[in-house]
N, C-alpha and C positions, 0 to 999 in steps of 0.2 A: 531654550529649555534643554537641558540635559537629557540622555539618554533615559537613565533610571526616573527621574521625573516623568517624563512621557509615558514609560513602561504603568508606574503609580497610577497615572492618572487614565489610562486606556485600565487598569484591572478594576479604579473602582468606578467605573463608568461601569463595565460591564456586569459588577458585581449589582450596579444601582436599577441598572437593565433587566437583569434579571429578579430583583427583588420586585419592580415594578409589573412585571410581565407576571410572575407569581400573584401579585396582589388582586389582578385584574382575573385572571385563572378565580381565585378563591372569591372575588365578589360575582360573576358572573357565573358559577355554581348556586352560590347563597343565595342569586336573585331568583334561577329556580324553583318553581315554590311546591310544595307538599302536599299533597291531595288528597281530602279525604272528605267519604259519600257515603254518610246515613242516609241508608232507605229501608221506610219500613214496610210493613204486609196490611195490605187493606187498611191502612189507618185515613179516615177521613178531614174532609175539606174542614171542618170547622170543628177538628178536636183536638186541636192546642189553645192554647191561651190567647199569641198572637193572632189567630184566625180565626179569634171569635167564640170558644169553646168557656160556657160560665162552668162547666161541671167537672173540669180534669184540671190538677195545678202542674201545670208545668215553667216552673220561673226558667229551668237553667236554657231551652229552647226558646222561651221570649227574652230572656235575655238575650242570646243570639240576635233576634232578629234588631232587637234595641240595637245591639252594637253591628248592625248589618243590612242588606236587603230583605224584604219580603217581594215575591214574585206573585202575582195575586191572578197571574193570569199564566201559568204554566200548566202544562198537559202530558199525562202519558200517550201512549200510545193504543192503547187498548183498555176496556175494562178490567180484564182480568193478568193472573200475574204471568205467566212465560210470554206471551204475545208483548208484554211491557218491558219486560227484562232484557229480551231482543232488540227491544227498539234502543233501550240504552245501551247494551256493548255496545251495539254495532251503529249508531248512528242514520239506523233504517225503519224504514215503515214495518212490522210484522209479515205481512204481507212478503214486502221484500225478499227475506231472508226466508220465507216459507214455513215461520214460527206461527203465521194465523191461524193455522188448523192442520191436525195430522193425522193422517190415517193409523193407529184405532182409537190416538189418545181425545184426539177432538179440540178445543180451544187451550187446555189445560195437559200440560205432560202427565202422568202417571206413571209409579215407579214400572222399574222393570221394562221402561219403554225403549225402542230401539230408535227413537226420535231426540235430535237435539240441533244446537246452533252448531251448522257444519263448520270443522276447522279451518276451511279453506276463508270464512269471514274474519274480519279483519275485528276485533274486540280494543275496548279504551285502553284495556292495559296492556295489551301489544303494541299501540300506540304510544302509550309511558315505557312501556320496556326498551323503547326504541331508544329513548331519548336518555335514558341511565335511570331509567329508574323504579325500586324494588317495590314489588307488586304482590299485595295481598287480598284474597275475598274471604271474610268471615262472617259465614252465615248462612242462607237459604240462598241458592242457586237458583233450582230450577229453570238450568239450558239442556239438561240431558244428564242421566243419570251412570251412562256406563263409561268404561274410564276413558276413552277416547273422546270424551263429551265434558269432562269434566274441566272444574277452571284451571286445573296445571295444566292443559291443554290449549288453554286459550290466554295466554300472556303471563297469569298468576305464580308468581316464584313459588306461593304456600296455600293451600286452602283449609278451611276449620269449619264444619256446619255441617248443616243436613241439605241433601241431593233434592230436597219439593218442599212440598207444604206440611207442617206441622200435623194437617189431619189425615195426610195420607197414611194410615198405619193397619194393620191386619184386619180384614172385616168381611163379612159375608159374602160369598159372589165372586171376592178378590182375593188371588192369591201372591198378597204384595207381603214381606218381611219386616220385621220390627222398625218402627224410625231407625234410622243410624245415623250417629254422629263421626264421620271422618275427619281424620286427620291427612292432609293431602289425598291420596288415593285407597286409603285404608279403612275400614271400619275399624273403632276405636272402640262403641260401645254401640248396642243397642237390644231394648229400646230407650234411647235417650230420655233422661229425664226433660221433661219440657218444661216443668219449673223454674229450672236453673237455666235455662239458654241466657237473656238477654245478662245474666250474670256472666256468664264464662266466655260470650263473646265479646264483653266491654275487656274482661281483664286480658282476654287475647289479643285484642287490639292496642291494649294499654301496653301491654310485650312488644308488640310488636313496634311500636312507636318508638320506644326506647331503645330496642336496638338498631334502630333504623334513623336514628336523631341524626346524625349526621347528613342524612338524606340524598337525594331528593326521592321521597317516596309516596305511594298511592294505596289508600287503608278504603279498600270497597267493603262496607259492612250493611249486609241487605239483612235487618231482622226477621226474624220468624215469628214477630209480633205485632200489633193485637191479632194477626196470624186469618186463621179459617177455620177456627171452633168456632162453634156456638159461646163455647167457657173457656176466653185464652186465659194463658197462663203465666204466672208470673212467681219468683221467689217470695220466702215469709217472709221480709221485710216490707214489703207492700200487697202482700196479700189481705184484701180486706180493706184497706185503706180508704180507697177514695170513694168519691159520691157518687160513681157510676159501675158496682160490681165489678167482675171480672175483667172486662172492655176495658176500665177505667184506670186497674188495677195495673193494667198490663200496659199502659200509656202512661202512666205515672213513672213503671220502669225504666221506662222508654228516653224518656227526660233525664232522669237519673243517670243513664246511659250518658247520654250527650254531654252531663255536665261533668261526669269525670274525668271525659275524652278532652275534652277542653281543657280542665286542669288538667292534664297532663302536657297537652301540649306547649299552657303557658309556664307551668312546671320547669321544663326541658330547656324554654327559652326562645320556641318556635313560634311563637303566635303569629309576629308580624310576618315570617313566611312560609303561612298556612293558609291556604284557601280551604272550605270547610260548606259544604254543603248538605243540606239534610231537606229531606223529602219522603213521597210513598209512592208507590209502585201504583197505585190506584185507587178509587173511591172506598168507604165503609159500603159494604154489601147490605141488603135487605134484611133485617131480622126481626121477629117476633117473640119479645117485647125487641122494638128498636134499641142498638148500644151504640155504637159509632154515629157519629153526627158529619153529614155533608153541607150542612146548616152555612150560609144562604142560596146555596146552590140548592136546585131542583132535581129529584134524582138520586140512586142508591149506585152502588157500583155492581160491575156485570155489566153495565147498561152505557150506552151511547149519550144519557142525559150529562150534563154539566158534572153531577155529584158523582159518575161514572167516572171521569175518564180526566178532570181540573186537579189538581193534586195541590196541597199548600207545599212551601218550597221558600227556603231561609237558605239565606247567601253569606259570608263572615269573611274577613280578610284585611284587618286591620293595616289601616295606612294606605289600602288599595281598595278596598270596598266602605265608601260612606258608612254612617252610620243612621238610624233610623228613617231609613228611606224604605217606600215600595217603589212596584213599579209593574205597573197592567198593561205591558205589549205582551202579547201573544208570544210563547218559547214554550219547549216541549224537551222531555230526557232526552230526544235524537239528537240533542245539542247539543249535549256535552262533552261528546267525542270530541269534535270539531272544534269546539271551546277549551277543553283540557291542551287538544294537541297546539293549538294556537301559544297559549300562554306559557307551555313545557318548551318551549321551540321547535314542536315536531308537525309533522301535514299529515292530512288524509290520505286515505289512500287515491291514488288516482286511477288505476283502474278497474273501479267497476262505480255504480253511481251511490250520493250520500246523501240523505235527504234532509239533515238536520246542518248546522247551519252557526257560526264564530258567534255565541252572542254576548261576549264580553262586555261590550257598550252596554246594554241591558243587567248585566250583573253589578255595575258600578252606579246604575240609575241616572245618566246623562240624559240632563231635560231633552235633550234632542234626539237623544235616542228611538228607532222605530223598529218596530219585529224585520226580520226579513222576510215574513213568510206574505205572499200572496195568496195561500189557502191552506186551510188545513184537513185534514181528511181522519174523520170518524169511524176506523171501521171496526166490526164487532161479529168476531168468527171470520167466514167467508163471506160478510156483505157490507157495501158502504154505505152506511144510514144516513149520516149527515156529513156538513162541509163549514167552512166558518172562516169569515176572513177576521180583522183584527177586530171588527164591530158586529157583524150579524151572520147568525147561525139558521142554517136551512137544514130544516130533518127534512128526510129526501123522501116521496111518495113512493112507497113500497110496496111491489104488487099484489107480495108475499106475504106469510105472516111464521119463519120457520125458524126455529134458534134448538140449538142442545141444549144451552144458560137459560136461566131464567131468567125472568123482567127485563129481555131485549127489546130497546125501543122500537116500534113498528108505529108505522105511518098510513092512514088510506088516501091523505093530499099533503102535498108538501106544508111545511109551516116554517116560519121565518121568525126569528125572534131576533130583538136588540140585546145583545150581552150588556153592553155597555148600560144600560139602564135597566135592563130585567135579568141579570144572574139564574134567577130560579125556573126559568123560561113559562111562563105563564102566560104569556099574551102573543098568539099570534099574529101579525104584519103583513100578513102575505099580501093581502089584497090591497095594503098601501103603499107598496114598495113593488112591483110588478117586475121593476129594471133591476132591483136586487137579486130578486127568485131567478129569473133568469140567466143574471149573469156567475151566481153561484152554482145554479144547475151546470152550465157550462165548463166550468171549474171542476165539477164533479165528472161530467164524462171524459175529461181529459186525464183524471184520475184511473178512472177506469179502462182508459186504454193502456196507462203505462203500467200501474198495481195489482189490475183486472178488478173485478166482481166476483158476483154467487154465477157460477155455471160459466164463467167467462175467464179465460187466464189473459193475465198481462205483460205489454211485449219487455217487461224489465225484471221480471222473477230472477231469483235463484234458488236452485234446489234445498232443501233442509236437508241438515246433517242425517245420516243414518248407521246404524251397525247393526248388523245380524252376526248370529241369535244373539240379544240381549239378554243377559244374566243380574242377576239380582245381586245388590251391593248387602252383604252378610256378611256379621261377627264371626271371624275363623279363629281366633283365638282365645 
């Protein structure tokens, strides 16, 4: 072969090398996939459609689930919402992270607190950020309000929301400031209209998708609804609407929410690589007349029962997540850390400990698939009431009878129930299953040697975030 021929044939090898090495580059980005987690505020076990709910329509959320999993056996970590919230960044028990209870705020932050999720924790989207990818939370925080506490602090390239709960705003006794809505670390407005949140955070996420189509990126949207009024709130186009008042009105939203988010992303072109999960932070609360339904769980939220602390939870991921499947192994929000970083190609961290746990196999519904967890632990404030492995649930014999929340479960002997067959826990076992009580009780002190108890610290804590003086997040301009 001639000189000039060799030279040809070495440039377009290399040119063919490099084309191939580029294509492999550009599918192994693509395969990367896009993360995005609706979660809502106190929305209950059985008030979607899929879950059982006759009185709220929610098509575009069972639609979801049609083209997805149902998880029918997922758990936050706490009844209430910052103690839940911690468990999801960070992939830890509340407990863990020192989010269970805080001196002065108690189980729940309150503005103006010097209390939040310290930065030295390791959060999901410091995890994604690791891995290339653009990180946003639109919505209700509540890890800490002052700005070293805040989500641009903890992996978020952008934040959009309000800093707590929608009812924490000006009131007798409390010298807390208007709701505010921020823009990254700024107050934009307040007090926020609460009408228009679950509006202005779908089209904020809708922005944010769009400029971010090329990906790989992670859309945290925790709602400030059906929220923690008595009368949540929702925009005039569904105000009034459904058969369940206010509750119902503001869940109706909600769906709406999720179905534009969706077209948007099948819009774009993204669908098949987008993973998409939607859930609550905790049970529907107590209320008189009842609005949010935990229906067939037993139990309100605040509370250590079933209806407390089991959250419905819709899985999507066409091509990679089946369609119309559930699946009742035991998984919890501490999961997802561990599961997101799995699938992004990125690790947890390794040192300090995790308690949640890769449950991908569970997301995709593999008949063979089993929980990882050997137990799980109930705890509500600073005490651990009950324990529960994949099949039976022990509320724990409690000496005491002491909570800040109201309708904390409390116990005077233990009691055992079969999940698997009693949901709403109504029939005690104890005294047929002996080797059960026992060997959950067991499980339970081992908890409390490493999480601790009420009056008892454990040997695996870490301290909560703190700043002093804490100053109030206000409209300065």
């Amino acid at each position: 072969m001639k000189q000039s021929h060799k030279l040809i044939v070495i440039a377009l090898t290399l040119v063919a090398s490099r084309f191939v090495c580029e294509s492999l580059v550009v599918a192994a980005e693509k395969s990367t996939p896009n993360i995005v987690l609706l979660f809502c505020d106190n929305l209950g076990y059985g008030d979607i459609g899929c879950f059982g709910s006759k009185k709220h329509r929610t098509p575009n959320i069972d639609q979801m689930a049609a083209e997805g999993v149902r998880l029918t056996s997922f758990y936050s970590a706490s009844g209430v919402c910052t103690p839940s919230r911690a468990a999801l960044m960070t992939g830890c028990y509340p407990r863990r992270v020192g989010l269970h209870k805080t001196d002065p705020d108690g189980a729940v932050l309150r503005p103006v607190s010097p209390n939040g999720l310290a930065p030295r924790e390791v959060t999901i989207a410091e995890v994604l950020k690791a891995q290339g990818y653009a990180t946003t939370c639109i919505g209700k925080w509540h890890l800490g309000d002052q700005a070293a506490l805040l989500p641009t602090r903890q992996g978020f390239d952008s934040y959009f929301g309000i800093p707590y709960s929608d009812d924490m705003t000006p009131r007798a006794g409390q010298i807390w400031p208007d709701l505010p809505l921020m823009r990254n670390e700024t107050v934009i407005e307040a007090p926020v209209d609460r009408d228009l949140l679950t509006k202005r955070y779908t089209e904020e996420a809708i922005s944010f998708i769009e400029k971010h189509r090329d990906g790989p990126f992670f859309l945290y949207l925790p709602h400030a609804m059906p929220g923690s009024t008595r009368s949540p709130y929702s925009s005039k186009a569904f105000r009034g609407k459904s058969a369940n008042g206010p509750w119902g009105d503001s869940v109706e939203e909600i769906d709406w929410s999720t179905g534009e988010i969706l077209a948007a992303i099948k819009k774009l072109g993204l669908d098949d690589n987008t993973l998409v999960i939607w859930t609550s932070d905790n049970g529907a609360p107590r209320r008189s007349p009842p609005q949010g339904s935990n229906k067939p769980l037993g139990g309100w939220g605040y509370t250590t029962m079933e209806g407390g602390m089991r959250v419905p939870c819709v899985v999507r991921w066409p091509g990679k997540v089946p369609g119309g499947k559930s699946c009742d192994e035991l998984s919890t929000l501490m999961d997802l850390l561990p599961t997101f970083a799995k699938i992004a190609g990125g690790e947890v961290p390794h040192d300090r400990k995790i308690d949640g746990h890769d449950i991908w196999p569970l997301l995709t519904a593999l008949p063979e698939a089993k929980t990882p967890y050997n137990a799980f632990y109930y705890y509500h404030v600073d005490q651990l009431q009950a324990v529960r492995d994949n099949r039976w649930k022990l509320h724990l014999n409690l000496s005491q009878k002491r909570t800040n929340l109201r309708d904390a479960t409390t116990a005077s002997a233990a009691k055992l129930y079969d999940l698997k067959n009693d949901m709403a826990e109504t029939t005690n076992v104890a005294n047929a299953h002996p080797e059960v009580v026992k060997r959950l009780e067991q499980l339970a002190e081992l908890a409390r040697q490493d999480l601790g108890d009420r009056d008892r610290p454990g040997a695996n804590q870490r301290p909560v975030g703190r700043v002093e003086p804490a100053k109030a997040q206000i409209l300065t301009e």
